[in-house]
N, C-alpha and C positions, 0 to 999 in steps of 0.2 A: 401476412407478409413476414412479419417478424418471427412466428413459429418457422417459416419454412427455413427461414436464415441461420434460424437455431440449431433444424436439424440439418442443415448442413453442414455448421459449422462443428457439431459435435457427432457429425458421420465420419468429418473429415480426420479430428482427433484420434477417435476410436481406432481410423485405418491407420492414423502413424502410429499407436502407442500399441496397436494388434502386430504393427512390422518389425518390433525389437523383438527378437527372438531369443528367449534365453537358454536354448541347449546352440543355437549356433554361439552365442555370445560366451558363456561360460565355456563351452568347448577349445574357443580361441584362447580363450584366457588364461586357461588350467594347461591344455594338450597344447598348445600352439598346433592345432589342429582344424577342420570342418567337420561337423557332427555328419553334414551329408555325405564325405567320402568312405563313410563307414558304417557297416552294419545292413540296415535296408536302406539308409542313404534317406532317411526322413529326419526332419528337423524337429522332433516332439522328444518327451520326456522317455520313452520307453523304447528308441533304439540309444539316447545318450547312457539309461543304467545296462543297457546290454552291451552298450560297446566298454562303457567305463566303471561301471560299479558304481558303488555306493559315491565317490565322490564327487564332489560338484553337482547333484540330484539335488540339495536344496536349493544351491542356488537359480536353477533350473525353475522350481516348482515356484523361489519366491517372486522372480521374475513375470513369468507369465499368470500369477494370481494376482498378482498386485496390476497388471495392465486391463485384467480382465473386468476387474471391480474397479480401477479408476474408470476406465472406457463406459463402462456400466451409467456408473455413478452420475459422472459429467452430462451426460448423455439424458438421464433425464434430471437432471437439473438445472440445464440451458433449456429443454425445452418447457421442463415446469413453470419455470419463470418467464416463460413467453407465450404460458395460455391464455386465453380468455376464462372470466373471472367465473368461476363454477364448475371448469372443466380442468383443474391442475391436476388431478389424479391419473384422468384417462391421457391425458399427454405427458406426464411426468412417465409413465407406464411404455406410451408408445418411442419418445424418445429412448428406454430404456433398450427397449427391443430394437431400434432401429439401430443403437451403437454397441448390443451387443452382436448383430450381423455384419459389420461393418471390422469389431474387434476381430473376429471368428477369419473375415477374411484378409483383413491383414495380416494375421498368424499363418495362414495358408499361401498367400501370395504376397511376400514381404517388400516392399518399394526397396528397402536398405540394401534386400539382400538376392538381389536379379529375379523377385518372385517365383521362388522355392524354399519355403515354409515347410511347415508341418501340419496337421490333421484338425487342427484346433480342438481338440477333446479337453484337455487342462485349462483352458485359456475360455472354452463354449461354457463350463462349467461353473465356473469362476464368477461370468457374466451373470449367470443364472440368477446365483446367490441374490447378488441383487436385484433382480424381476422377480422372480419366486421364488424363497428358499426354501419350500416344499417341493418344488419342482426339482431344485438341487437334490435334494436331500435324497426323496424318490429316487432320483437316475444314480443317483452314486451307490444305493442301494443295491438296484438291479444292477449296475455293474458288478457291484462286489461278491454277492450272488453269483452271476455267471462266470466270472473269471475265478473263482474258486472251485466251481466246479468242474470248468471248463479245463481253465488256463488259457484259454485266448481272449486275451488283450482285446483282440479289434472285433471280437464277437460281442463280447460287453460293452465297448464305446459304441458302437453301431444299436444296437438293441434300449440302452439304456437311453443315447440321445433320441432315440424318437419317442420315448415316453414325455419328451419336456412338451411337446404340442398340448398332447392329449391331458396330461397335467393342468397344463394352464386354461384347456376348456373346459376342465373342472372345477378350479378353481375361477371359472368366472371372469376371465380375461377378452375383451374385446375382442371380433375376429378379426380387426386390423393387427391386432398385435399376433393372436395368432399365427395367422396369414405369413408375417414375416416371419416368426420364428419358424416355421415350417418350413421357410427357402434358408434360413442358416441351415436348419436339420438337411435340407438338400447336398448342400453342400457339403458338411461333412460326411455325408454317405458317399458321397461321386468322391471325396476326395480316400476315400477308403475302397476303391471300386478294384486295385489290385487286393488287398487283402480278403474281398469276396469270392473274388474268382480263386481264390488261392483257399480259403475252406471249403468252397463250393467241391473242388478237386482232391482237398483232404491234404492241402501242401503247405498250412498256415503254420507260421512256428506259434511252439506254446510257450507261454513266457516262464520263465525259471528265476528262483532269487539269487541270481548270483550272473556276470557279466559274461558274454560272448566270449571264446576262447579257441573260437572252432576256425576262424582264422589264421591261429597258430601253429594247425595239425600240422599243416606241409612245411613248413620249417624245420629244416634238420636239427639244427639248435634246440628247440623246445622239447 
């Protein structure tokens, strides 16, 4: 009874602390602006440096990391302290995973912010760190990997988050935990499902170091 109370009381957390979004937040702050009225109109880290450049990108990144690893964190440590005596590990673990899917969807469907979110890639990542930061490590990897060679963004978050499953049945992780981590991975796949169809057809944009500008072109001024 008391494990169940735990995790919902640190599913519940995870989902407010995954709803503070830090490009709609910094965007307001900085632009007195919405990050969603611009660019692709997603609430993540990589249309706020294409619409705005380099600035307000940390505070972007330090936002949604720090929610991701609190939400993480809390999450199994309300539940670890409410296992039965011999089993704190495997429930310190499964709490972990259950608030970092719970973070993942708050970021995607934000309470604060009429639930329209962002991708949760920064914020899934984050999470990881503390379930497995081999499994981190791995998918940041393979991201860096394909988006270097690529240049698309949503080819490397797509690709690299499904390696955190298979990761973590290698490293030895319960299939309950599994299990769920596989429905976060769901999620950020469907929540990437226009940027598939849009490689799928060869129409993805490739990400560039330096911010969107093509907004500009039709302005006689510019």
């Amino acid at each position: 009874m008391l494990v169940t109370l735990m995790l919902l009381v640190s599913a519940m957390i995870a989902y407010l602390l995954g709803s503070v979004n830090g490009a709609i937040i910094i965007s307001r702050f900085l632009y007195g602006q919405d990050i969603r009225r611009s660019g692709s109109g997603n609430a993540g880290l990589t249309n706020f440096y294409r619409t705005y450049g380099v600035t307000g990108t940390a505070g972007v990144i330090a936002i949604d990391v720090i929610k991701g690893v609190l939400g993480a964190f809390l999450g199994g440590l309300l539940v670890g302290l409410a296992a039965p005596e011999g089993m704190e590990l495997e429930f310190t673990d499964t709490g972990r995973v259950v608030a970092t899917f719970c973070v993942i969807l708050g970021h995607c469907f934000p309470a604060f912010y009429g639930f329209r979110g962002g991708k949760g890639i920064l914020t899934g990542v984050s999470c990881v760190f503390v379930v497995d930061y081999r499994a981190a490590l791995i998918a940041l990897f393979i991201f860096a990997v394909i988006v270097v060679a690529t240049r698309y963004v949503s080819l490397g978050s797509i690709i690299s988050t499904c390696s955190v499953p298979v990761t973590m049945i290698a490293n030895g992780f319960s299939p309950r935990c599994v299990i769920i981590a596989a429905v976060a991975v769901a999620l950020i796949v469907v929540k990437h499902s226009a940027n598939i169809s849009r490689l799928i057809n060869h129409k993805e944009s490739k990400f560039a170091f330096r911010k969107d500008i093509s907004h500009k072109l039709d302005n006689d001024s510019f």
